[in-house]
PDB file of N, CA, C and O in Angstrom:
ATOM      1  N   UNK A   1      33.124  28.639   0.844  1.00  0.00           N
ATOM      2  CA  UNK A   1      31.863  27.954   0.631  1.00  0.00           C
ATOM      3  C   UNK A   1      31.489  27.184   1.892  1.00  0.00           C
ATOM      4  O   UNK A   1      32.302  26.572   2.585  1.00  0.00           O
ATOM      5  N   UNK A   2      30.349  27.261   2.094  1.00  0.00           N
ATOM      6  CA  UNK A   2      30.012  26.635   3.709  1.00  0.00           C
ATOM      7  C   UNK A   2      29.451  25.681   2.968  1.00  0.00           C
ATOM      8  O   UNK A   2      28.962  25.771   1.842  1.00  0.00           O
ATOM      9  N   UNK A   3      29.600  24.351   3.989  1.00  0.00           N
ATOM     10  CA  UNK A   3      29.116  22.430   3.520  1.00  0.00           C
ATOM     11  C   UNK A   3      27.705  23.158   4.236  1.00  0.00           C
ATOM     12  O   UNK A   3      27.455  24.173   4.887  1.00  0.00           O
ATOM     13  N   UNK A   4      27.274  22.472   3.917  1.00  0.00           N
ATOM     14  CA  UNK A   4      25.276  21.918   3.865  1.00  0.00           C
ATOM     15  C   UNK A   4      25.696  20.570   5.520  1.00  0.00           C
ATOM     16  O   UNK A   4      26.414  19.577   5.628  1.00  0.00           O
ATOM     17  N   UNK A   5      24.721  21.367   6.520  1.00  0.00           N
ATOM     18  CA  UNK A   5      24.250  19.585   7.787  1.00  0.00           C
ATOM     19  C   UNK A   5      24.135  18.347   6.451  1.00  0.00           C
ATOM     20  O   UNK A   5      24.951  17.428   6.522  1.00  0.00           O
ATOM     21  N   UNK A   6      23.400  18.341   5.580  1.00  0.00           N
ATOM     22  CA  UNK A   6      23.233  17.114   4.675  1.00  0.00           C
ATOM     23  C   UNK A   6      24.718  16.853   3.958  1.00  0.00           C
ATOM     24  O   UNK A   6      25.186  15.755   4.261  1.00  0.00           O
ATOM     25  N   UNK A   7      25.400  17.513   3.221  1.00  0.00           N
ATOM     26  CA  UNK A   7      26.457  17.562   2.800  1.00  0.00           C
ATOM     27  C   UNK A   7      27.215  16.874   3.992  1.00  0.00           C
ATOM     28  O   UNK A   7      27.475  15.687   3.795  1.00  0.00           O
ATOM     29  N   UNK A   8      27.539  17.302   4.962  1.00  0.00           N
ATOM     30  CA  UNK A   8      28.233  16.766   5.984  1.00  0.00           C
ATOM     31  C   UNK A   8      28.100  15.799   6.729  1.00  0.00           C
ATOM     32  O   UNK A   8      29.070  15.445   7.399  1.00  0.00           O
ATOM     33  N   UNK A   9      26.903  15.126   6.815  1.00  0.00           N
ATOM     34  CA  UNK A   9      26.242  13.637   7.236  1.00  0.00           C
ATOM     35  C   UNK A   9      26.308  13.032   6.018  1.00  0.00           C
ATOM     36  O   UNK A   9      26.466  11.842   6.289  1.00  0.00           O
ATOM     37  N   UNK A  10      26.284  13.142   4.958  1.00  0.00           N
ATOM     38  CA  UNK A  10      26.534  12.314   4.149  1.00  0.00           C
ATOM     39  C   UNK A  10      27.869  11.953   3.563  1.00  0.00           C
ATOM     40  O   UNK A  10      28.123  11.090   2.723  1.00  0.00           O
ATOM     41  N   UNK A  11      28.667  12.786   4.175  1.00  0.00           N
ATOM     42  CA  UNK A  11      30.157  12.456   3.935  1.00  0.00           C
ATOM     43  C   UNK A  11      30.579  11.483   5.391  1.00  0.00           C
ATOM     44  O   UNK A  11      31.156  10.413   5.197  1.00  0.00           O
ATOM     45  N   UNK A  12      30.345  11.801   6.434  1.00  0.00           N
ATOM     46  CA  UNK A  12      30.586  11.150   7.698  1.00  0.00           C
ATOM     47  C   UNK A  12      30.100   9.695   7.301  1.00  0.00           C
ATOM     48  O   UNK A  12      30.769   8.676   7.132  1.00  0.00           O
ATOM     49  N   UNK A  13      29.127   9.844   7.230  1.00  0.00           N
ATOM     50  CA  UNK A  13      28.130   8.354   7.005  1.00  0.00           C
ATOM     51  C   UNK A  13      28.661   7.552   5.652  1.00  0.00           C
ATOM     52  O   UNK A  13      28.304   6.374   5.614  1.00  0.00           O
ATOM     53  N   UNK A  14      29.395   7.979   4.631  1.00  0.00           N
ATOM     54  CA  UNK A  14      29.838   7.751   3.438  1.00  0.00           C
ATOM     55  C   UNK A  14      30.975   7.032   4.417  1.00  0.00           C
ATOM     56  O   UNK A  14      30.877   5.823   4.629  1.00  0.00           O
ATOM     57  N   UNK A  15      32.002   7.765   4.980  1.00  0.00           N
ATOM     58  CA  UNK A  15      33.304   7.720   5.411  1.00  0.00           C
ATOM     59  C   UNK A  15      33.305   6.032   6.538  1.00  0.00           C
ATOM     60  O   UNK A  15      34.130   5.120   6.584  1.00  0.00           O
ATOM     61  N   UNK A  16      32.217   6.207   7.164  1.00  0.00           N
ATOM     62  CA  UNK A  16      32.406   5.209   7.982  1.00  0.00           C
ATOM     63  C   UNK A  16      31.759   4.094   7.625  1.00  0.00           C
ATOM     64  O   UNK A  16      31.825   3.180   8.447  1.00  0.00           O
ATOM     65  N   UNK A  17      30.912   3.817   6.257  1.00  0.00           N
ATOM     66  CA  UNK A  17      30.691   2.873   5.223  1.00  0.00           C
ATOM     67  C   UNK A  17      31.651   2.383   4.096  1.00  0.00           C
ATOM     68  O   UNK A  17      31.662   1.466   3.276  1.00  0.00           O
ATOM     69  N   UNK A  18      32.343   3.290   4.398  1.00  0.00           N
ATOM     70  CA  UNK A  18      33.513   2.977   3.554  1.00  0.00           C
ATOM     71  C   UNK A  18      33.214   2.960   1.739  1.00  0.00           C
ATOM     72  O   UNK A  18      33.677   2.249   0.848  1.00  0.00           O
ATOM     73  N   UNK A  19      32.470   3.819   1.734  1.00  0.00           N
ATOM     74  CA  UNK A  19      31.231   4.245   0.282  1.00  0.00           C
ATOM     75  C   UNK A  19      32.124   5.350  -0.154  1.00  0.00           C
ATOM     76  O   UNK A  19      32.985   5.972   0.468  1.00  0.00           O
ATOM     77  N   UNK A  20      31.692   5.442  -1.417  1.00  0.00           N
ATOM     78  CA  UNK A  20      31.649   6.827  -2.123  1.00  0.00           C
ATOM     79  C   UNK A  20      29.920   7.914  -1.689  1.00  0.00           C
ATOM     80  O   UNK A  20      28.756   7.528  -1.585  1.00  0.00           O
ATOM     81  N   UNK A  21      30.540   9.302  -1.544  1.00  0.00           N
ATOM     82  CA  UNK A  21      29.139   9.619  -1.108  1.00  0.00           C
ATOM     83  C   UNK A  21      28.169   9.610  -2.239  1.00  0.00           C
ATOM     84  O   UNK A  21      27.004   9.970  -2.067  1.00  0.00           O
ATOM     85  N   UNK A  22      28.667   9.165  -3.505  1.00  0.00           N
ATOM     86  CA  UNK A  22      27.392   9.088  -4.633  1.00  0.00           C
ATOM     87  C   UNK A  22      26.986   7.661  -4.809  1.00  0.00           C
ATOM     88  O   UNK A  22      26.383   7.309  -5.822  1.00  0.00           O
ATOM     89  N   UNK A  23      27.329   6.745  -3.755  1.00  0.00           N
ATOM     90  CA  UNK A  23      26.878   5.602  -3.743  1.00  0.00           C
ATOM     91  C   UNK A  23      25.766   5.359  -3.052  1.00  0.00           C
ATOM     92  O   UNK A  23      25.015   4.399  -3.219  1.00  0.00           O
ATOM     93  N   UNK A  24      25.632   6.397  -2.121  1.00  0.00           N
ATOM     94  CA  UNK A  24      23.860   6.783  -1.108  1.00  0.00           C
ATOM     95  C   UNK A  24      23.234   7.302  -1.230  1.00  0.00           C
ATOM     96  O   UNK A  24      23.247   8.526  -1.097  1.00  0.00           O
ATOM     97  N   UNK A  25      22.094   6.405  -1.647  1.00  0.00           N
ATOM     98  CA  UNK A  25      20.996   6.562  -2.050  1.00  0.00           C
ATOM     99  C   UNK A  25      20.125   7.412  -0.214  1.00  0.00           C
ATOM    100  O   UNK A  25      19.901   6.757   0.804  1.00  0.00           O
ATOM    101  N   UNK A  26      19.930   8.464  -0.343  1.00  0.00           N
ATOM    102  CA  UNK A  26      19.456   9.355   0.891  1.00  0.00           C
ATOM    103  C   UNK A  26      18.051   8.309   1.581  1.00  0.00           C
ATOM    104  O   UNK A  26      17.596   8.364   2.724  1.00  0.00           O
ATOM    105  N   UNK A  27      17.680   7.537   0.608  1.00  0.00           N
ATOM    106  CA  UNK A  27      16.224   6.587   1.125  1.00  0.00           C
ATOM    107  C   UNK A  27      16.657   5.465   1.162  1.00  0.00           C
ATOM    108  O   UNK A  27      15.900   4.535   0.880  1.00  0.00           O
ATOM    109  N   UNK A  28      18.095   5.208   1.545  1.00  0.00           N
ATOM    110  CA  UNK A  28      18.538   3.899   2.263  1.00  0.00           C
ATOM    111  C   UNK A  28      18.831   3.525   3.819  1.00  0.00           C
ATOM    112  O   UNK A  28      19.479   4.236   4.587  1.00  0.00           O
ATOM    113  N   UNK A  29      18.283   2.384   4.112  1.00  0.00           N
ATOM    114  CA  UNK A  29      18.101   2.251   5.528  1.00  0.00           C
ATOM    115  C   UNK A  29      19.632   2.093   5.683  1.00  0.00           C
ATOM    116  O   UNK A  29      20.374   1.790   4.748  1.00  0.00           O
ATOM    117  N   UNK A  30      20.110   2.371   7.185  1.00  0.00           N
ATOM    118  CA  UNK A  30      21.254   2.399   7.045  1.00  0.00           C
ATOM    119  C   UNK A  30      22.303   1.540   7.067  1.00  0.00           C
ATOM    120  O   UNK A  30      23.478   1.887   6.941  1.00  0.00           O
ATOM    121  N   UNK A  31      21.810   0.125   7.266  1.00  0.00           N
ATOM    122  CA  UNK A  31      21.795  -1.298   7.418  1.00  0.00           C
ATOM    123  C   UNK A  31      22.345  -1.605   6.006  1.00  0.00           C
ATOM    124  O   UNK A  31      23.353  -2.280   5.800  1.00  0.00           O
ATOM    125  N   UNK A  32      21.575  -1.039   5.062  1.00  0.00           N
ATOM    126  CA  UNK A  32      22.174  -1.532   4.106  1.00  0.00           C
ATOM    127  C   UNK A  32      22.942  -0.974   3.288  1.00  0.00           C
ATOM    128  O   UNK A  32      22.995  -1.349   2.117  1.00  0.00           O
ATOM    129  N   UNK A  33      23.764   0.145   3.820  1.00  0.00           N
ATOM    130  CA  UNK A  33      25.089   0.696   3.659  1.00  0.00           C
ATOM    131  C   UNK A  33      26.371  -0.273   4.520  1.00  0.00           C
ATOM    132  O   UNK A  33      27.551  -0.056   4.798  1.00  0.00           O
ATOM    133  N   UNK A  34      25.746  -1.028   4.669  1.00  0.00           N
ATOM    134  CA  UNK A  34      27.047  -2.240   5.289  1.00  0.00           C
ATOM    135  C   UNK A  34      27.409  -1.829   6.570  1.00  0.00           C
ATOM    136  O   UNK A  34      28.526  -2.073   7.025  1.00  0.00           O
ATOM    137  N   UNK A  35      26.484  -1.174   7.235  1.00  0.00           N
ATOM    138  CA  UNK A  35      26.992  -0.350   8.671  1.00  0.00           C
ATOM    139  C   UNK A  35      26.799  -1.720   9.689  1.00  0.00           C
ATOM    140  O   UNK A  35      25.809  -2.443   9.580  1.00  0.00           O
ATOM    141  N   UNK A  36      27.759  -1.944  10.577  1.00  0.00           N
ATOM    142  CA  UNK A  36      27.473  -2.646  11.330  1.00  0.00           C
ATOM    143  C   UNK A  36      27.045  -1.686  12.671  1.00  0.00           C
ATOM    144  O   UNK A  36      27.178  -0.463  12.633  1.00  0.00           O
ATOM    145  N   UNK A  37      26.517  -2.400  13.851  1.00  0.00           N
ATOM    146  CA  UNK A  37      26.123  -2.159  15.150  1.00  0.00           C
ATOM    147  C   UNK A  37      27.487  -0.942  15.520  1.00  0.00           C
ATOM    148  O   UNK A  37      27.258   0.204  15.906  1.00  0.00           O
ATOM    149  N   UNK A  38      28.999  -1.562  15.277  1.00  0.00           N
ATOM    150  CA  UNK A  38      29.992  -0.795  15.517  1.00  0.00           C
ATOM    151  C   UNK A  38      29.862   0.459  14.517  1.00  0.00           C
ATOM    152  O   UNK A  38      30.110   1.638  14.769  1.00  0.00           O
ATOM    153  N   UNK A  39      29.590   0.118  13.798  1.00  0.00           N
ATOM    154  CA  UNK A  39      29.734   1.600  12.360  1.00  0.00           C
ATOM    155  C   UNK A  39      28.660   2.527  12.719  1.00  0.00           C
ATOM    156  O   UNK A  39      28.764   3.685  12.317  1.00  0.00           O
ATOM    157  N   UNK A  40      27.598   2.173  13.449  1.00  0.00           N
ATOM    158  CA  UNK A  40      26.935   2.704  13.784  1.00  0.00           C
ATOM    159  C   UNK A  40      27.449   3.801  14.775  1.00  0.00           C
ATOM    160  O   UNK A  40      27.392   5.015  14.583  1.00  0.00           O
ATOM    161  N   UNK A  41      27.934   3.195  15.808  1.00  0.00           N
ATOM    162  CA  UNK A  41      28.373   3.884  16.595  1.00  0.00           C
ATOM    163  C   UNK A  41      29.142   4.770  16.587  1.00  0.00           C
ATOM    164  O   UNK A  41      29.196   5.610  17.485  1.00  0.00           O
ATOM    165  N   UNK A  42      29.934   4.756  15.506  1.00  0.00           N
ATOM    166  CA  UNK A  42      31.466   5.104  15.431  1.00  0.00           C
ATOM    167  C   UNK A  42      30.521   6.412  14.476  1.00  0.00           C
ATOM    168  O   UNK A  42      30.744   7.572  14.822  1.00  0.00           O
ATOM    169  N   UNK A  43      29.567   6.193  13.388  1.00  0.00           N
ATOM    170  CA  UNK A  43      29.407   7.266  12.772  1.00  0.00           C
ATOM    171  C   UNK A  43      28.250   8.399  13.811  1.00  0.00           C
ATOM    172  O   UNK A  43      28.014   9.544  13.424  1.00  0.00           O
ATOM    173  N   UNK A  44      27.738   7.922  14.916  1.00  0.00           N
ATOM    174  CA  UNK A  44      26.650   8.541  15.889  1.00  0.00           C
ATOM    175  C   UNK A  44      28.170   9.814  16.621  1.00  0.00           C
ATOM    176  O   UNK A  44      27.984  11.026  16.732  1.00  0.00           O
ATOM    177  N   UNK A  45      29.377   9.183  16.962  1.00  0.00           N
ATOM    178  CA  UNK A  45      30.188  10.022  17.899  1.00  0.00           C
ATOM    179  C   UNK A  45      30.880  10.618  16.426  1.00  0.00           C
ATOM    180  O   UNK A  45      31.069  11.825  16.583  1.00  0.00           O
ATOM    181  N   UNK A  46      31.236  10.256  15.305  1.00  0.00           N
ATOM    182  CA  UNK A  46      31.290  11.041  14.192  1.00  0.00           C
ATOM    183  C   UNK A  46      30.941  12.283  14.243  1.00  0.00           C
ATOM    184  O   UNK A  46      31.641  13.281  14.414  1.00  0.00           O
ATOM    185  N   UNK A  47      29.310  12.130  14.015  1.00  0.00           N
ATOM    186  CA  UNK A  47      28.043  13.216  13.727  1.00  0.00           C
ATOM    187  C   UNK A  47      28.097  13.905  15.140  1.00  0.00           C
ATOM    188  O   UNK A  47      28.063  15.135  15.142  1.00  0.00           O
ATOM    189  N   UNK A  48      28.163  13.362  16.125  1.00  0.00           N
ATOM    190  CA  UNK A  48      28.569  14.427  17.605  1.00  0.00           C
ATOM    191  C   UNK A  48      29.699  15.143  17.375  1.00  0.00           C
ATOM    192  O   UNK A  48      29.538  16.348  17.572  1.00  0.00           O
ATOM    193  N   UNK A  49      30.822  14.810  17.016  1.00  0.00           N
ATOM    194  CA  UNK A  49      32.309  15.944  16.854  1.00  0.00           C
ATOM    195  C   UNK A  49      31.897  17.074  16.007  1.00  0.00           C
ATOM    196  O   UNK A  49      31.795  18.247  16.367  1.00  0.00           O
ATOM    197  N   UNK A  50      31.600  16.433  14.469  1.00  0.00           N
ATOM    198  CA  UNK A  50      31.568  17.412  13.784  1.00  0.00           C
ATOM    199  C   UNK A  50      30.140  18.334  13.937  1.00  0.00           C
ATOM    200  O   UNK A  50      29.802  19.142  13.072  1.00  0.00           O
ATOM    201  N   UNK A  51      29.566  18.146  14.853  1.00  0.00           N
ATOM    202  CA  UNK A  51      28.395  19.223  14.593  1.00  0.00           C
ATOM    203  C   UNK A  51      28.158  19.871  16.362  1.00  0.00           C
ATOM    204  O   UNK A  51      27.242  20.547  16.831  1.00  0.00           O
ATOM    205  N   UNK A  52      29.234  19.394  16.909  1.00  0.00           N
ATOM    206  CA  UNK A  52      29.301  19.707  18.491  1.00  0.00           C
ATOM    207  C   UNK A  52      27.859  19.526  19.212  1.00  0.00           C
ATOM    208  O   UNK A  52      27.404  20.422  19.923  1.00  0.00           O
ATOM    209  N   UNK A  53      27.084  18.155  18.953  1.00  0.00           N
ATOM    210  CA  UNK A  53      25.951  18.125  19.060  1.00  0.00           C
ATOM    211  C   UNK A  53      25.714  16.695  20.250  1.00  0.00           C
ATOM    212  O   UNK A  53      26.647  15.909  20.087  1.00  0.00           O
ATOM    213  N   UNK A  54      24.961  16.320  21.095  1.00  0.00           N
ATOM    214  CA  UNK A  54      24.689  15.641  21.739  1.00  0.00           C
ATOM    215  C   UNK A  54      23.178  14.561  21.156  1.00  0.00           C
ATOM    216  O   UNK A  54      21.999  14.915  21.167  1.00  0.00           O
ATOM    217  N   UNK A  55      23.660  13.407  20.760  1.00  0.00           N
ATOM    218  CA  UNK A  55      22.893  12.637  19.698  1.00  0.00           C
ATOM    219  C   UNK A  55      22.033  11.777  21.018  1.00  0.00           C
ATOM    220  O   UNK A  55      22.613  11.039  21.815  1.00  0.00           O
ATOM    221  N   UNK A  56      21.040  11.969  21.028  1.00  0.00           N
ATOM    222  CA  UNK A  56      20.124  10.686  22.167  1.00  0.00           C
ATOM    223  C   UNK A  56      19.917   9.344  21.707  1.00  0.00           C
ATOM    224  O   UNK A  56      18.747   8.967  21.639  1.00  0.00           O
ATOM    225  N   UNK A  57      20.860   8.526  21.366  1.00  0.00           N
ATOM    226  CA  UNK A  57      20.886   7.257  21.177  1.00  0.00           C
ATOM    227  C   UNK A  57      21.612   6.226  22.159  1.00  0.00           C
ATOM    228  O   UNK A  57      22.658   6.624  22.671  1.00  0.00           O
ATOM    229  N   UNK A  58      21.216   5.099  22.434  1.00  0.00           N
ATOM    230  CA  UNK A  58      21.674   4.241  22.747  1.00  0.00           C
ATOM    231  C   UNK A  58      21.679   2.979  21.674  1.00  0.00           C
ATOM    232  O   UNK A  58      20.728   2.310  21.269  1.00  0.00           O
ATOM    233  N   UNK A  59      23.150   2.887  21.346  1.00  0.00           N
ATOM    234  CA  UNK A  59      23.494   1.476  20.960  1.00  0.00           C
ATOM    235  C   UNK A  59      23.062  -0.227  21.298  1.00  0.00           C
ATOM    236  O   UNK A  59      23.157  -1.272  20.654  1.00  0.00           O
ATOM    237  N   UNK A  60      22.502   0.176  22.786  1.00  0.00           N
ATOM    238  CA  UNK A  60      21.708  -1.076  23.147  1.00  0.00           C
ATOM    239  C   UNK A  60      20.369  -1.356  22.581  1.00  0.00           C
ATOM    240  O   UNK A  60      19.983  -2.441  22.147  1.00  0.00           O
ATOM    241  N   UNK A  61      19.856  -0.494  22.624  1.00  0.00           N
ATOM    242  CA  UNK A  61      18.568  -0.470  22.276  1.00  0.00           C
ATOM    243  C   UNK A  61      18.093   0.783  21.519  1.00  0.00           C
ATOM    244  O   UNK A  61      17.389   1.708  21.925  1.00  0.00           O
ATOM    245  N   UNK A  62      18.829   0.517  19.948  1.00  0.00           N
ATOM    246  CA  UNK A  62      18.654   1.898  19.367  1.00  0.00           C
ATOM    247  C   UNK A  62      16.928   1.633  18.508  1.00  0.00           C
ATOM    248  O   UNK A  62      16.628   2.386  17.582  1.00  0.00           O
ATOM    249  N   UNK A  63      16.047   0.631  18.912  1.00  0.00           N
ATOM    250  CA  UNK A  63      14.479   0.977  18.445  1.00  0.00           C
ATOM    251  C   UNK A  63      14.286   1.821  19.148  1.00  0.00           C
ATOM    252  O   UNK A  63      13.790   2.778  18.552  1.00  0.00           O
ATOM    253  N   UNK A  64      14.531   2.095  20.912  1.00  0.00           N
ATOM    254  CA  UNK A  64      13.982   2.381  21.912  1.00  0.00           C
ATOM    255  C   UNK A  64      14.751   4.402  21.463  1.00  0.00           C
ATOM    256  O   UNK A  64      14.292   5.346  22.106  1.00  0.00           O
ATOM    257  N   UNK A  65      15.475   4.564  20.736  1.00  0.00           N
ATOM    258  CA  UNK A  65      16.478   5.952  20.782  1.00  0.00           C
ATOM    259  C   UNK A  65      14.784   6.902  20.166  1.00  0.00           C
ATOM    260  O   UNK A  65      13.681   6.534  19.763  1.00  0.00           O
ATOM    261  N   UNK A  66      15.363   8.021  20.379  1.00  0.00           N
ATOM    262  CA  UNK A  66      14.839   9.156  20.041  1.00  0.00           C
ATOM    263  C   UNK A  66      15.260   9.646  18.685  1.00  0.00           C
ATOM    264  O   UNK A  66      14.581  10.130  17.781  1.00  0.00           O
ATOM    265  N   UNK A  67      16.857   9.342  18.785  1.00  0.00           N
ATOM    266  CA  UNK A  67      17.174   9.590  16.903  1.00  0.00           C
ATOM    267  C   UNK A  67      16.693   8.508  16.502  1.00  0.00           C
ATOM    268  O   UNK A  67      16.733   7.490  17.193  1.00  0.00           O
ATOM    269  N   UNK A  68      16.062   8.567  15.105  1.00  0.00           N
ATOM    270  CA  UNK A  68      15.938   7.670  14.282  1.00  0.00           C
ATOM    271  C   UNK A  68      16.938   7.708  13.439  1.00  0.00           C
ATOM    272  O   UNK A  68      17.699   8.575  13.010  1.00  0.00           O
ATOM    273  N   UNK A  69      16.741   6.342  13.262  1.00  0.00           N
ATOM    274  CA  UNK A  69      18.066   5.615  12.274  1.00  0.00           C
ATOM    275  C   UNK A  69      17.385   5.082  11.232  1.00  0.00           C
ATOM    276  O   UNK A  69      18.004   4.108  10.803  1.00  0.00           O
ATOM    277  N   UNK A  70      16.460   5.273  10.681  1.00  0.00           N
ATOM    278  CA  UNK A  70      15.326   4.761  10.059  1.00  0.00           C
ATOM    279  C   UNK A  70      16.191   4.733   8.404  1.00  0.00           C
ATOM    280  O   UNK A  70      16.279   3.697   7.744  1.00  0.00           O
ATOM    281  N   UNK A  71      16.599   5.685   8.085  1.00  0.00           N
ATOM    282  CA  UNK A  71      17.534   5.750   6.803  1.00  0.00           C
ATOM    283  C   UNK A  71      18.152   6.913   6.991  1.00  0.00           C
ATOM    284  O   UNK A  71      18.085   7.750   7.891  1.00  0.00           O
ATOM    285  N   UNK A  72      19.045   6.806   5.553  1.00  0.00           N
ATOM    286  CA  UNK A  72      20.169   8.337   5.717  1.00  0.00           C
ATOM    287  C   UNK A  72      19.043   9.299   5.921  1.00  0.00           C
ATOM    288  O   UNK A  72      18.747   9.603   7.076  1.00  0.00           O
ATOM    289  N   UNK A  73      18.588   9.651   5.219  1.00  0.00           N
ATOM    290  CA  UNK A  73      17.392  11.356   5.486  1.00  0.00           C
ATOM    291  C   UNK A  73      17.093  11.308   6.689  1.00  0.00           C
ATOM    292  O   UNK A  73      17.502  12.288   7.311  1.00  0.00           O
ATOM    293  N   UNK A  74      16.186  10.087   7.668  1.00  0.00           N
ATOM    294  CA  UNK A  74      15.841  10.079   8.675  1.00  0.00           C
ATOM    295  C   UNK A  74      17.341  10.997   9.567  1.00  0.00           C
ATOM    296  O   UNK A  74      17.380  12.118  10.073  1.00  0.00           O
ATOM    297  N   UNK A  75      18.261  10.065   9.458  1.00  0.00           N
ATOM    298  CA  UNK A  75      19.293  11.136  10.176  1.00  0.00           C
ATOM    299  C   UNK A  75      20.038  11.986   9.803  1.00  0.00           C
ATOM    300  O   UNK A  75      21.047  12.305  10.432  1.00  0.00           O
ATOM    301  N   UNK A  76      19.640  12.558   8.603  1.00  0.00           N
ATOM    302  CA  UNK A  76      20.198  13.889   7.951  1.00  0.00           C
ATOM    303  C   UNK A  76      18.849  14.898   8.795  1.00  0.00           C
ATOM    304  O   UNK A  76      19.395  15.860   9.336  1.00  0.00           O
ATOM    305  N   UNK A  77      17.491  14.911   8.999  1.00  0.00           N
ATOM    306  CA  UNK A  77      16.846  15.791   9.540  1.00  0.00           C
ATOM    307  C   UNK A  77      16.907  15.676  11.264  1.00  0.00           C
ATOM    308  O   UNK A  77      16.589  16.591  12.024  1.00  0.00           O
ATOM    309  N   UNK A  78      17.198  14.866  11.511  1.00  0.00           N
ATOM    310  CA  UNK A  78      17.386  14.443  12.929  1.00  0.00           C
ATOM    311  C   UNK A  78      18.626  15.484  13.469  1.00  0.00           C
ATOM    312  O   UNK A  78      18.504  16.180  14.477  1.00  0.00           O
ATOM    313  N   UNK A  79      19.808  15.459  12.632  1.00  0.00           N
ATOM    314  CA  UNK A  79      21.272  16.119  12.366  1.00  0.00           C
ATOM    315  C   UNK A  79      20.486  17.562  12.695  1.00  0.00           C
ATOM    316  O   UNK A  79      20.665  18.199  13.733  1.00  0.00           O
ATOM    317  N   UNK A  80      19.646  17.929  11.690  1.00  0.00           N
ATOM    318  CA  UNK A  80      19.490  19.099  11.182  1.00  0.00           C
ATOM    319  C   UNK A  80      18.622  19.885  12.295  1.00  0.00           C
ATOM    320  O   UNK A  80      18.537  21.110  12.382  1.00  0.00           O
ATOM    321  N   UNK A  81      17.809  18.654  13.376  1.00  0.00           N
ATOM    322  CA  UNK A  81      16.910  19.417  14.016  1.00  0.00           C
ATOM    323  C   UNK A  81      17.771  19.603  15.395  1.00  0.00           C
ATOM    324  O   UNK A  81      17.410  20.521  16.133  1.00  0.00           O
ATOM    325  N   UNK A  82      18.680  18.946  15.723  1.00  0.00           N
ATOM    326  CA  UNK A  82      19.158  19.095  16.876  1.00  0.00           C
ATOM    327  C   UNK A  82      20.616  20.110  16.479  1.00  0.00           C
ATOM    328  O   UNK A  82      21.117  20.418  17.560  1.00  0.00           O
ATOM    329  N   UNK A  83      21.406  20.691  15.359  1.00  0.00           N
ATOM    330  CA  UNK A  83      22.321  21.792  15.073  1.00  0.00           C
ATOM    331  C   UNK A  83      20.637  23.144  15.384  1.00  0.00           C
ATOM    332  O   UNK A  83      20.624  24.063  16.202  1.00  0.00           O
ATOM    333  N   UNK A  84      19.590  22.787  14.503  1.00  0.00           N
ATOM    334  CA  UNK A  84      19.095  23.995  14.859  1.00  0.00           C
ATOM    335  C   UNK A  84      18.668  24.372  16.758  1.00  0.00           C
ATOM    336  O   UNK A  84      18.543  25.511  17.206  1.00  0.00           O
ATOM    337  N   UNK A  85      18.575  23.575  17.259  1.00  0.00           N
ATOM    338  CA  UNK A  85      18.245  23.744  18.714  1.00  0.00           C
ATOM    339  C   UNK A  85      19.384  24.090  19.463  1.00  0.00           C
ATOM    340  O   UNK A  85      19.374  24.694  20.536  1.00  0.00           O
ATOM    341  N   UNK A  86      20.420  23.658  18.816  1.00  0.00           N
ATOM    342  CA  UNK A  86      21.653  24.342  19.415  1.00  0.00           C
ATOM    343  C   UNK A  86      22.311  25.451  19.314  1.00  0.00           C
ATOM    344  O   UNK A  86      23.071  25.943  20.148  1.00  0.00           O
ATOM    345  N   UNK A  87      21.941  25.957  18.013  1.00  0.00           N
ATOM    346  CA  UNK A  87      21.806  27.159  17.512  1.00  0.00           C
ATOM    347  C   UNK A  87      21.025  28.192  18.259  1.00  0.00           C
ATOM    348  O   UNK A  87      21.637  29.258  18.189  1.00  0.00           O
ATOM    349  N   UNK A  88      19.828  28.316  19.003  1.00  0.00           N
ATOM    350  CA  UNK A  88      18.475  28.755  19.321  1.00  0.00           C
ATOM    351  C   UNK A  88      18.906  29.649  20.049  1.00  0.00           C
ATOM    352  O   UNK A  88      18.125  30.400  20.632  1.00  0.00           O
TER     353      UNK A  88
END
């Protein structure tokens, strides 16, 4: 059975919230999955291993990033648009 990009960001992002993945709500900002600035980070090089993908964020100034972090979905399609470009 092949995992789902969503299936698999939502386990990463579960994992480094320290959540159950049926505790995320997909239209939650990600702030309020208890992610700190570090969890952030830690789940951005997460989502880079497992999807062998190069994420355009900076931790300094992640308003200023190109991924949005806006909520889980925001970076479940973000996930999804940069595996498909790598794919191409």
């Amino acid at each position: 059975m092949t995992v789902s990009v969503r299936d698999r960001v939502l386990d990463i992002i579960a994992q480094q919230a320290v959540l159950e993945v049926s505790d995320i709500d997909p239209e939650m900002p990600l702030q309020d999955l208890g992610l700190d600035s570090l969890g952030l980070v830690e789940a951005v090089f997460a989502l880079e291993e497992a999807f062998d993908i190069e994420i355009p964020f900076n931790a300094n100034e992640p308003e200023n990033s190109s991924f949005d972090i806006s909520s889980v979905n925001a970076v479940i399609k973000a996930v999804e648009t940069l595996v498909a470009a790598r794919t191409a």
